[in-house]
N, C-alpha and C positions, 0 to 999 in steps of 0.2 A: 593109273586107272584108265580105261578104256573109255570112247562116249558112250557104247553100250551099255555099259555098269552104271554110267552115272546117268545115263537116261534111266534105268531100271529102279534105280537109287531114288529121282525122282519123282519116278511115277507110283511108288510101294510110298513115299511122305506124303503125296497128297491124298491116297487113299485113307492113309494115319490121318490125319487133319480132317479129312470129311469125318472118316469114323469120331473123332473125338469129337466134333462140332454136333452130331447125331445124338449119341449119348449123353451128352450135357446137356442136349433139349430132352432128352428124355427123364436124366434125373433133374431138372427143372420142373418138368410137369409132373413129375411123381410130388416133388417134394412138396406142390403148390397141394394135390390130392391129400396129402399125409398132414399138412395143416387143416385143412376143410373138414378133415374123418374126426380129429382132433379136438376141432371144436365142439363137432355135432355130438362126441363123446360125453363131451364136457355137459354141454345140453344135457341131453338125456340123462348123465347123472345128477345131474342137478333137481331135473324132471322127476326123476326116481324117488330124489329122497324128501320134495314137497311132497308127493302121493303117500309117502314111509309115515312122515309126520301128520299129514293130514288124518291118514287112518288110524293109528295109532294117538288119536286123542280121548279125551274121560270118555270112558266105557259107562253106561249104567249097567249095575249088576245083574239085572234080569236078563241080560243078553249075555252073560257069562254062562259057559258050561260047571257044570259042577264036577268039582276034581276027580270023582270016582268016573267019569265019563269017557 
């Protein structure tokens, strides 16, 4: 192999090593977004189904529609 080649050789791996250094910050920061969305899912479901149970407590029947309604 020539020095040109292997200079060439060199210079194409550390571009591969920044790129994969770049990417991995970026699926770090995804990954740290996709636990945070996750959570706040979680939240709001939660949230959902206090408000679900809350309204759906004893009804008194004068607040009922009548079936033919």
């Amino acid at each position: 192999m020539d020095d040109a080649r292997v200079v060439d050789l060199e210079v194409k791996l550390g571009y591969q090593e920044q790129m994969l250094d770049d990417l991995n910050e970026v699926v770090t920061r995804q990954q740290g977004q996709i636990d945070r969305l996750e959570k706040m899912v979680e939240q709001l479901t939660d949230s959902i189904s206090d408000v679900q149970e809350a309204s759906s407590g004893p009804r008194r029947p004068e607040d009922e529609r009548p079936p033919h309604y």
